[in-house]
N, C-alpha and C positions, 0 to 999 in steps of 0.2 A: 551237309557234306563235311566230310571228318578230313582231316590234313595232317599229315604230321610230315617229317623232315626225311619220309624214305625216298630214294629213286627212285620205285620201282611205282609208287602213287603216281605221283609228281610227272613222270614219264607217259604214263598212260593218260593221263587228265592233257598234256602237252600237244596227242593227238590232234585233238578236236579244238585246238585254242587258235584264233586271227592272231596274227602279227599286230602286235603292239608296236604304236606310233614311240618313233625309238627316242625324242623329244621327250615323252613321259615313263620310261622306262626307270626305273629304280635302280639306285647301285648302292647296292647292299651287302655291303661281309656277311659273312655266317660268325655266330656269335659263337666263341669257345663253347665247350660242352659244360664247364664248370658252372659258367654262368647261367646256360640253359637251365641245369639244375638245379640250381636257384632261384628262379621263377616262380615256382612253384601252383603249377600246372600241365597235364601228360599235352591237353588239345586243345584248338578252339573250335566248334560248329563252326560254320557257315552263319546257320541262325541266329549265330550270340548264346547257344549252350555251351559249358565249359564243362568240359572231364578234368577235373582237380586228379583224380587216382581210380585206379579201377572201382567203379561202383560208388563212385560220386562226383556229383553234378553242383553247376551253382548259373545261375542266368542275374543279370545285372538290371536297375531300373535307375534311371533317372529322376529327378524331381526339384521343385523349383522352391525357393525361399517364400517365405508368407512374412508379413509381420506380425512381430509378438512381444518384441520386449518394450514395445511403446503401445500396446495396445490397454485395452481394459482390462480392468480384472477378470470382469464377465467372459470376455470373451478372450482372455488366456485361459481360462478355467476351460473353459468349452473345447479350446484346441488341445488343452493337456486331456480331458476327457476322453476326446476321439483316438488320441494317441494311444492312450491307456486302453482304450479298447482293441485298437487294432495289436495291440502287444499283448494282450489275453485271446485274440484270437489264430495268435499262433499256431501252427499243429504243431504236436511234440515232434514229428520225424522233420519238421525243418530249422535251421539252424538261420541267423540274421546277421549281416554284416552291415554299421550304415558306417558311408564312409564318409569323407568332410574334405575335399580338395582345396588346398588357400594358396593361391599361387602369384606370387608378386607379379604384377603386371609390367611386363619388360617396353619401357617408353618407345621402343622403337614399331614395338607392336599397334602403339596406341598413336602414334603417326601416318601408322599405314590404315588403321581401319577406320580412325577417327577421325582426323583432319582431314579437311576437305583439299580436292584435289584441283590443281590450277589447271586453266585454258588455253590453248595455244593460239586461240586466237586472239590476231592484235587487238581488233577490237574491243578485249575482255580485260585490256589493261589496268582500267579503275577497277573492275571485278574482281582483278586477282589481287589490288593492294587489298579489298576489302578480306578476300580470303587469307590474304598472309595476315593481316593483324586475329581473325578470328585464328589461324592455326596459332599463332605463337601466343596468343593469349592461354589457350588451351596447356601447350606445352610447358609455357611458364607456370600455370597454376595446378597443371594436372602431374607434370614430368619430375617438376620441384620442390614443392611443398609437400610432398607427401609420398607415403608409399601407397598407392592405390593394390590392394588385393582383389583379384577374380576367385567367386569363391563357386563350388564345386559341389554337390550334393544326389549319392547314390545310395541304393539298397539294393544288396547283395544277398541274395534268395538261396539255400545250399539243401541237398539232402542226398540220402543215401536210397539207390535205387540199382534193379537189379539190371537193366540194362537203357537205354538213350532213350526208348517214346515211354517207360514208363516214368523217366526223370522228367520228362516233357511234360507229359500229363499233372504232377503234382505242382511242379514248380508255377508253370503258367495258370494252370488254375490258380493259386495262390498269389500270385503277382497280380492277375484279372482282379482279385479281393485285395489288398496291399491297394490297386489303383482307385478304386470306390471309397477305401477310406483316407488315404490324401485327398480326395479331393472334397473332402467331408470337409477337409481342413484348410481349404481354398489354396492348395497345394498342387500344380500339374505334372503327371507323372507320367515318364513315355516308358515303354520298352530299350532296351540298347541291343545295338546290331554288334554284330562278333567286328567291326569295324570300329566303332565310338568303343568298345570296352578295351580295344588294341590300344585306343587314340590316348584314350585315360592312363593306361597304362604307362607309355610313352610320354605324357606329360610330366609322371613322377619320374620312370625313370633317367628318361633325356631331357632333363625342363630346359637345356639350354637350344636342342633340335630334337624337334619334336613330327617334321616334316615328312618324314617316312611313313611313321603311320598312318597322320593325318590320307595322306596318297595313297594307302595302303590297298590292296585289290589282290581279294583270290586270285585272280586270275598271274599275279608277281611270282606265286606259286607254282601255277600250274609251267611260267616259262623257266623256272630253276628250279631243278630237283633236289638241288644242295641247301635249298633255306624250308624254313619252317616258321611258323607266324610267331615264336618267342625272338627271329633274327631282327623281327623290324619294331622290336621294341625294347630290346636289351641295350642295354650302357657298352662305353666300349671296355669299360675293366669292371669287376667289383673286389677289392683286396684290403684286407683287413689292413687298416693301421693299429688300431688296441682294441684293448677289450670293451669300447663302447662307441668305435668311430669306425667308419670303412670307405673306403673311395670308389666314388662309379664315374666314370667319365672323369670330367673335370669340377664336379661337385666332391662334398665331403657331406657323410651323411652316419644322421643316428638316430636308432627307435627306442624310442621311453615307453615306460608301461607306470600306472599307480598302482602302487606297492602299497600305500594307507590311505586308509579312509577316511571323512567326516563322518561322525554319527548319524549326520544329516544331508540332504541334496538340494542344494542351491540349483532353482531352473535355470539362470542364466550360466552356467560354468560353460558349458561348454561355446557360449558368444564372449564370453571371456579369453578364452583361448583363440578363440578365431577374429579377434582383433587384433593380436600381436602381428606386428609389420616384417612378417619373416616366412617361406615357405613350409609350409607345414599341411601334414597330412593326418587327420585321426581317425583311426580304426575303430568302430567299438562293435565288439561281438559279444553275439546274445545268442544263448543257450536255453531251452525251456525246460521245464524239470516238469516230466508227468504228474497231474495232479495226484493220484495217488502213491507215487513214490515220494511227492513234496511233505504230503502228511508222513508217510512212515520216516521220513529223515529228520521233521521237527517234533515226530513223537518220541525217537533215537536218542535223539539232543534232550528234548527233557528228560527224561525216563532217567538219561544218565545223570543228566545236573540233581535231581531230584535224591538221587544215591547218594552221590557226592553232600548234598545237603545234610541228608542221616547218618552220612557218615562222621561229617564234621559236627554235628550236633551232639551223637554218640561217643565221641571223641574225648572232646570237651565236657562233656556233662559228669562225667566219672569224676571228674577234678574239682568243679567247680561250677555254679549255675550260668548254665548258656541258654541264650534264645537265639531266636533268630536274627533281630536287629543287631548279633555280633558276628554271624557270618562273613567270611568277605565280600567288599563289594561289587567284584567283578563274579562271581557266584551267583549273587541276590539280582542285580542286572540281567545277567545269561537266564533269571528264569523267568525272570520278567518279560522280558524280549520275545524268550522263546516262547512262553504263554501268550503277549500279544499278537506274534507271527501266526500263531496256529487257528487262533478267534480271528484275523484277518485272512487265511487261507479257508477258514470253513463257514465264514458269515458274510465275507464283505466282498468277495468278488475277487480276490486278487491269489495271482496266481507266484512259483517261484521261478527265479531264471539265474544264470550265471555269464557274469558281464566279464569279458575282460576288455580295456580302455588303453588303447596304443595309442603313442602319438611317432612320427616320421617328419624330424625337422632338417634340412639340408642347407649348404653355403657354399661360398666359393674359396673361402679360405678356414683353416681350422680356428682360427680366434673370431671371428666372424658366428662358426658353426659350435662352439663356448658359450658366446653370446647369446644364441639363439635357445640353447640348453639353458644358461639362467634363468633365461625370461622367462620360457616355460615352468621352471621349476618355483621362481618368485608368484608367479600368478595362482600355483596348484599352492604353496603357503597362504596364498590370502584366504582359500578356501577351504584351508587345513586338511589339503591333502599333502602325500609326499610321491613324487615321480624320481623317477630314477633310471637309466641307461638299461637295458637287456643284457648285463655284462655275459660276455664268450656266448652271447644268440646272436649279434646280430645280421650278419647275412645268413646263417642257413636255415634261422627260424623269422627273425626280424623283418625279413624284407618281403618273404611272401606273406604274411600276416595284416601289411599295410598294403597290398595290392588289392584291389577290387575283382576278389576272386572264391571268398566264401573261407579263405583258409585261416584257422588261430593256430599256430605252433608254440605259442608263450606261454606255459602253464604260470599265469598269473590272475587269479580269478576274485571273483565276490560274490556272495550269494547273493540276489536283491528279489522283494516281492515288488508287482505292476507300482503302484503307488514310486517310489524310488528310482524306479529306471525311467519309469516316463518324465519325472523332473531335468532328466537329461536330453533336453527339447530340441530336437534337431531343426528348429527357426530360431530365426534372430531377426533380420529386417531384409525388407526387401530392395531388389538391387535394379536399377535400370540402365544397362551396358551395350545397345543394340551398335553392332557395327554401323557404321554409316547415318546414324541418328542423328537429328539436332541436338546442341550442347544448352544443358538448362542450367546448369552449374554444377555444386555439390550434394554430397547425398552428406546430412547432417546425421548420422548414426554411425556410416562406415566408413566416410569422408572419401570415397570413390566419386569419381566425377560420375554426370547425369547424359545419357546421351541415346537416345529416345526417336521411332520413328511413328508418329503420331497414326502414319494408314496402317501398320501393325495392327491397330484396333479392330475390333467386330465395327464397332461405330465409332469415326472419328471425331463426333460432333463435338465442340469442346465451347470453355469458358473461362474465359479470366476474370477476377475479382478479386478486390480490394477499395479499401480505403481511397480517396482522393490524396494523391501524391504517392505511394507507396510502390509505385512503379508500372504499373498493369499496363499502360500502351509501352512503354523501354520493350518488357517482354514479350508483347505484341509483335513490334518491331524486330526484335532481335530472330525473332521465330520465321517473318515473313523473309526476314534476312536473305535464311539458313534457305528458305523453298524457292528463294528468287538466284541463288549460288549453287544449288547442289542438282533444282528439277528443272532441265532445260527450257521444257515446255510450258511446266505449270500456270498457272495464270492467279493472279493473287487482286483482291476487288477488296477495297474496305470505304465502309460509308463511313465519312468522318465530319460527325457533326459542328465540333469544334476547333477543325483546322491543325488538328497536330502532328497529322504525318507527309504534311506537305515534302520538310526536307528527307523522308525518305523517298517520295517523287523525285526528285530533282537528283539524288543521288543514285539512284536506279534509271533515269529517264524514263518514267515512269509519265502517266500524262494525268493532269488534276483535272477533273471535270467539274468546274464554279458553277452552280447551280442557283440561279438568282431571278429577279424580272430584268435583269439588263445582261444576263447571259447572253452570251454568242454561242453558245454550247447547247447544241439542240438534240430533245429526245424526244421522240414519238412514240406514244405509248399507245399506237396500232400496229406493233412491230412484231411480227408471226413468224414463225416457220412450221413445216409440217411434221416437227417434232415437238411442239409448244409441251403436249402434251405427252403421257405415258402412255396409257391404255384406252381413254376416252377421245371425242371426237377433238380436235383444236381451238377450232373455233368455236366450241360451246364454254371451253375452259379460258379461253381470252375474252369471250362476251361477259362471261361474271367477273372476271377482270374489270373492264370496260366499264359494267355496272355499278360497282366497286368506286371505280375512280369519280363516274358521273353523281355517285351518293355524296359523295365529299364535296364533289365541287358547288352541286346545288344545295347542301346540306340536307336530304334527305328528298326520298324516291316516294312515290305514290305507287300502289299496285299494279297501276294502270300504267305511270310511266316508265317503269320496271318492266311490264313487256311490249313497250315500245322502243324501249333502248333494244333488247332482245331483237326487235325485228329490224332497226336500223342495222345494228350491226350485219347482220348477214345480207343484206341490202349492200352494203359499202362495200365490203370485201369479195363479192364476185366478181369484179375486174381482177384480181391479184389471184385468185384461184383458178379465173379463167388460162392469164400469160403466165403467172409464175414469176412477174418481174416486178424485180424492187421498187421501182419509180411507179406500182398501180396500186403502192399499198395506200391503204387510205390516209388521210392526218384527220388531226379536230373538228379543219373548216369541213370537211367533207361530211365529217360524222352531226355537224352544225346544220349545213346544207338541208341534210339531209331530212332531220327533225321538222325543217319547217315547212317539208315537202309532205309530211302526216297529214290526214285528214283531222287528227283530234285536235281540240284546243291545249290540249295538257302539254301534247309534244310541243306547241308552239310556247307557252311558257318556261318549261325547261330549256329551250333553245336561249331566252330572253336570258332565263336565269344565270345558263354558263358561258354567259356572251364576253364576258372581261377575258374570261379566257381563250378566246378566238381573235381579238383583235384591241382587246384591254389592257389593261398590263401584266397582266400574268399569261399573254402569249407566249412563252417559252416552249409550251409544251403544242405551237400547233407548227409544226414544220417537222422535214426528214429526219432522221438522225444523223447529227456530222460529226459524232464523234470517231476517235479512231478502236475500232474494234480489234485489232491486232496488238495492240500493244499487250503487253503482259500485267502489268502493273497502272491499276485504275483508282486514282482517290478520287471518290464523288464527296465533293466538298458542298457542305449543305448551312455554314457557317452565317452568311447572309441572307437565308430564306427567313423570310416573315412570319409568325404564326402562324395567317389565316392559308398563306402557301406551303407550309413545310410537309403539311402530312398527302398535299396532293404528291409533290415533287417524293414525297419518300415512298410511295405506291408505284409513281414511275419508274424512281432508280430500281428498286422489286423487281422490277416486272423486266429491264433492262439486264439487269444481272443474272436471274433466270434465263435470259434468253442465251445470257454465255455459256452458264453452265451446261445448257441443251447444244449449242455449238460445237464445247468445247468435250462433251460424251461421244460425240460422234466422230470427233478425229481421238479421239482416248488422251485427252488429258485431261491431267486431274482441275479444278477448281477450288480456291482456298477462298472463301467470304468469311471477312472479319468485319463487325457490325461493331461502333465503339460508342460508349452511354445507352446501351442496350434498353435499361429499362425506359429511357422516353418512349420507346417506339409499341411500348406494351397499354397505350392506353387506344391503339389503334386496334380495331379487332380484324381488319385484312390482313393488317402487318403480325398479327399474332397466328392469326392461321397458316401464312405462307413462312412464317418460321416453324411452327409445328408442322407443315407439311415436309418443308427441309430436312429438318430433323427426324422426320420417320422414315424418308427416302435417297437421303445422300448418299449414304454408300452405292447403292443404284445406280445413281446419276453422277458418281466421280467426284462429289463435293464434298469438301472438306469444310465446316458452316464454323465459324467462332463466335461467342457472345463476349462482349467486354463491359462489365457493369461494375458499381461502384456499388449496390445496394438489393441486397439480395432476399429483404424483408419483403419489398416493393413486389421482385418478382414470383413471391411465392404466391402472394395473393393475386396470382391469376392461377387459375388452374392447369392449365394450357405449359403456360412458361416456365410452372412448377415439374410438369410432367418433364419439360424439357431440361430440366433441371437434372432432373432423376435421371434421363437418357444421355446424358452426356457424358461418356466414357473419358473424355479430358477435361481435367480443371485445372488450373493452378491458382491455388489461392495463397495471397497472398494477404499485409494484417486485415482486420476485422474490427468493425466496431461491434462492442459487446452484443448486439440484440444478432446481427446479423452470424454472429459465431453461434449462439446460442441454436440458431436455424441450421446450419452447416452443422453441428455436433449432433441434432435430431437426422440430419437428414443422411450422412454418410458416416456414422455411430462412432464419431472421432472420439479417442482416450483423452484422460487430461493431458498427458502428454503432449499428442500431439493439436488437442488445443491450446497446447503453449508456442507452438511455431508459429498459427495465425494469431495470434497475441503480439509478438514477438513486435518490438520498434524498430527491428534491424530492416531498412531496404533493401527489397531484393531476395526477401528472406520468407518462406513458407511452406504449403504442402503442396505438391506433384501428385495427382490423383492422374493412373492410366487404367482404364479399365478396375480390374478387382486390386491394383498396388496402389500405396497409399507413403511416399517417400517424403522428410522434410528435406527442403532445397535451401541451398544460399547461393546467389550467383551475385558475383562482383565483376562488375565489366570495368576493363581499363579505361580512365578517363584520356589519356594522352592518345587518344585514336580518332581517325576519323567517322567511323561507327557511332562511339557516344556521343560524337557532337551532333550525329544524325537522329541517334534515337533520342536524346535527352529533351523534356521537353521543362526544367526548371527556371525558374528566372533568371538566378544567379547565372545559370551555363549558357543562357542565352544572348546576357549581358556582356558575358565576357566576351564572349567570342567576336559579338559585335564591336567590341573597344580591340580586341587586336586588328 
């Protein structure tokens, strides 16, 4: 549906429109005509087609950062490759705009989407100091130290067609190809709705309110006949100050174009430019030259250089003996070039095109928007280019040419073959800025804070690693922090063999569950529900459980007592299938009892065998379970289990924790299990299967699994833990000792680069793997809080705190 600013639309469409809730109603001036006209575009579809002018079209696309300037060589090469091909596979009737949105992050923004939000309940009063030291920790390092930029990345599709479905037809088919090869390049790339290309618009031109558009809804239209969709994104003035400045709103703004070239194209220029801490927009439109007009324009050029050659030879030779090495040098060059250009347009694959490279930098005040012109101009000097102002263009050519709209009004161009334009690499590194995310820290390439919401994943299964000391439970903690403050319901279980997050217990009210032979804390690992299982029966998946547990305790099963256990079990549990009530589930002694009630002699010895644990000293495990299941937060502390007990008790806490996760799907809330010294639990093969089963089915069951390990050599050489290795869409890694980096750079094809961040001595300090990104972090948490006195688990910090 076409819109434009008539009554006589607008009116008729009015008909048929529900009264809008007058709460969400827009109030919107209509934008002078002058300024319309600078916009420069007649319409917007409905769909997100744009009619730029009679008989041209342009549709917008989206797309997401990859990294590349800290990747391999290999695999820049590879990503410049695909590029280069999708810019050879241009058609000549379409024209290309990519555009580059860098837009200073306004702190009060990052208040409202970032920092977590307080409770009113009284009861939440120690939770909300926790939450205020997290906000102002943020605000201090994210608000202060830095200009944090949100960076912006579109393709702008344009061509000339004789009317609206034949525009349709080329463009989106070409956008459908355009989306195949981004994502060749591990790049996502959406459509944009005539909504988000409003929104875009509206960010450049209102970056101080931006709010209209954002809200923006045909339907605003259909209730005013006097506005038009250029009203709800137009400034309130645009009026020229000189010949290189002009004022929109309350910004001051001006577009540069490169007027000179390098011989040469450095791939990183354009992450060059998109570091500078100033709002800025760059244009760069690509023209394709038919290949056989390419040839007849470089056979033009020579044919002429080549005259000029006989001429000057002709010239000079009457006088005096000339050769060729006394030509001029810009002569001998132009045919050399031109002779190379044309053996690369008829041998090597590459094609010609004409670029021209805008940049759109704005401020709040004109020394400010000086400023910003330097720096641009100082960074195009280091790369021996020279930029310069669009003097007396720029609002009637300037402004719509930086809009995401297909249009070039600047006749300032360059001829370039594939090889050249594709050095101008629209990746730089990837960003992680989710509203509402956990804070990981910094992003060490764009110095943007990290803020990350781990269910986002396809699979959230994740893993912390590093070094002993190098922080891996801090970040553990700081994570379980964020999901025990922000997810009301969540429920967060971490087996903690070594005792170290006790004081996050106690600072949560969290409950520790001591797991010992003189516990008072009892589990009972014949603890069922009729959702034990997924798909299979219950009780056949708790009996190999059972069986599981009885191998360990007698040290190994005979065939025969292996289905004996099998028919005890189902023997025990018919009272509890019968009522349904908790008090008939079985315990030990029953399943004891019951052995010695077999006719075989085998069951009577297994009975004998796992008698210590019925009434010996390792009876912990034959009684109800009295822990508290409601609590949210569960430390199963395993610190004083004995050897020959640890791996019974770590099968039962398994099978206890499962049992939450099965509770806690069925009222929908999520499940966080963080397991810490991961690889001990890998020399058990129940505990490795029931992690591999975790990990192939968590997202299913609402569970969110974390591994915390210090040694990742250990875990390769299992198969199983390897695979889970590979399946784990979160890591943070953190340093490395050399062999285990060496594994991590095979395994997720790290650059040297960024095998210099797990290298790195710095605590705190490493890579963010979420799915296919791959970010180095630094996260420094303030020591003066009561947070790091809760996550820290150093001698010194432990000492001290004790002595105050």
């Amino acid at each position: 549906m076409l819109f434009h600013a008539s009554k006589k639309d607008a009116t008729k469409k009015k008909k048929n429109k529900k009264q809008k809730d007058p709460q969400t109603t827009l109030t919107i001036t209509p934008a002078g005509k002058n300024v319309r006209d600078l916009l420069g575009y007649e319409c917007m579809f409905e769909n997100g087609l744009c009619r730029i002018e009679q008989g041209r079209y342009s549709v917008m696309y989206a797309f997401e950062d990859v990294s590349y300037q800290d990747r391999r060589y290999e695999e820049q090469f590879e990503v410049f490759s695909t590029y280069a091909e999708f810019l050879n596979s241009i058609d000549s009737d379409l024209d290309v705009q990519l555009l580059f949105n860098n837009r200073l992050v306004n702190g009060k923004d990052i208040k409202t989407s970032m920092c977590l939000a307080y409770s009113d309940d009284p009861n939440q009063e120690l939770k909300n100091e926790y939450r205020r030291e997290i906000n102002t920790m943020i605000e201090k390092q994210v608000l202060s130290k830095t200009k944090s930029i949100e960076r912006e990345r579109y393709l702008i599709l344009s061509t000339t067609a004789a009317n609206k479905d034949e525009a349709e037809a080329t463009l989106f088919r070409a956008g459908e190809a355009a989306i195949r090869k981004f994502e060749d390049m591990g790049s996502d790339m959406h459509f944009c709705s005539a909504s988000e290309r409003l929104s875009v618009c509206a960010r450049i031109l209102r970056p101080a309110d931006d709010t209209s558009a954002a809200s923006f809804s045909y339907e605003d239209l259909h209730a005013n006949p006097t506005l038009c969709t250029k009203d709800f994104i137009a400034p309130a003035c645009l009026d020229k100050i000189d010949a290189q400045t002009f004022q929109f709103g309350d910004y001051y703004g001006s577009v540069l174009s490169i007027t000179k070239y390098a011989r040469s194209v450095k791939d990183d220029i354009l992450a060059a430019f998109s570091a500078l801490p100033q709002n800025l927009v760059m244009s760069m439109h690509v023209r394709i030259i038919d290949q056989a007009d390419a040839i007849d324009l470089v056979d033009s050029q020579l044919t002429d250089m080549k005259a000029e050659k006989s001429h000057h030879m002709i010239k000079h030779g009457q006088r005096f003996f000339y050769t060729e090495e006394m030509l001029p040098s810009n002569l001998k060059d132009g045919i050399k070039n031109a002779e190379a250009l044309h053996s690369d347009i008829m041998n090597k694959d590459q094609k010609m095109f004409i670029q021209t490279l805008l940049f759109f930098t704005f401020a709040r005040s004109l020394d400010e928007l000086k400023h910003a012109r330097e720096e641009l101009e100082r960074v195009a000097r280091s790369y021996r280019y020279k930029i310069d102002p669009v003097f007396h263009m720029q609002r009637a050519r300037g402004l719509k040419s930086i809009l995401p709209l297909g249009v070039c009004a600047i006749p300032h161009e360059r001829v370039l073959t594939t090889a050249p334009l594709a050095a101008f690499c629209p990746f730089i590194s990837e960003e992680l800025m989710q509203p509402g995310g956990a804070y990981y820290g910094w992003n060490q390439l764009s110095k943007n804070p990290i803020f990350f919401k781990r269910s986002s994943l396809a699979a959230a299964n994740g893993m912390i690693v590093g070094k002993p000391g190098r922080g891996k439970s801090f970040a553990a903690k700081q994570e379980m922090t964020n999901t025990l403050l922000t997810e009301r319901d969540a429920s967060v279980d971490i087996i903690d063999p070594e005792r170290e997050f006790s004081a996050l217990a106690r600072g949560f009210s969290g409950e520790i569950i001591h797991i010992s032979s003189a516990s008072k804390n009892y589990l009972n690992p014949f603890d069922i529900s009729e959702d034990y299982s997924d798909d299979d029966d219950p009780l056949t998946v708790k009996t190999d459980f059972i069986l599981s547990l009885v191998k360990e305790m007698a040290g190994g099963l005979s065939a025969i007592q292996e289905s004996i256990v099998d028919r005890v079990c189902r023997i025990i549990y018919q009272p509890y299938f019968t009522s349904g009530k908790a008090d008939d589930l079985p315990i030990l002694s029953d399943f004891h009892k019951e052995l010695l009630a077999q006719p075989e002699e085998d069951a009577h010895i297994l009975a004998v065998t796992i008698e210590r644990y019925i009434t010996g000293s390792y009876s912990v495990f034959n009684h109800h379970t009295n822990i508290d299941a409601s609590n949210r937060l569960r430390i199963w502390d395993l610190k004083d289990l004995g050897k020959q007990m640890r791996t019974v008790a770590l099968l039962v806490v398994l099978d206890q924790v499962w049992n939450q996760i099965v509770k806690n799907r069925d009222q929908g809330v999520r499940s966080y299990f963080y397991t810490d010294e991961w690889q001990l639990l890998l020399k058990n093969d129940y505990a490795v299967n029931f992690y591999d089963e975790l990990w192939s089915r968590a997202r299913k069951w609402g569970a969110v699994p974390t591994a915390i390990t210090q040694n990742i050599a250990r875990v390769v050489q299992n198969e199983k833990a390897r695979l889970m290795l590979s399946n784990s869409d979160f890591m943070l890694l953190l340093e490395q000792s050399t062999a285990d980096a060496d594994i991590l750079r095979e395994l997720l094809h790290l650059s040297d680069t960024q095998m210099r961040h797990i290298a790195s001595k710095r605590k705190g300090a490493g890579l963010l793997v979420a799915g296919s990104k791959i970010v180095p972090f630094v996260n420094e948490f303030p020591q003066d809080t009561k947070l790091y006195q809760m996550f820290t688990t150093k001698f010194e910090d432990i000492r001290d705190a004790l002595a105050r």
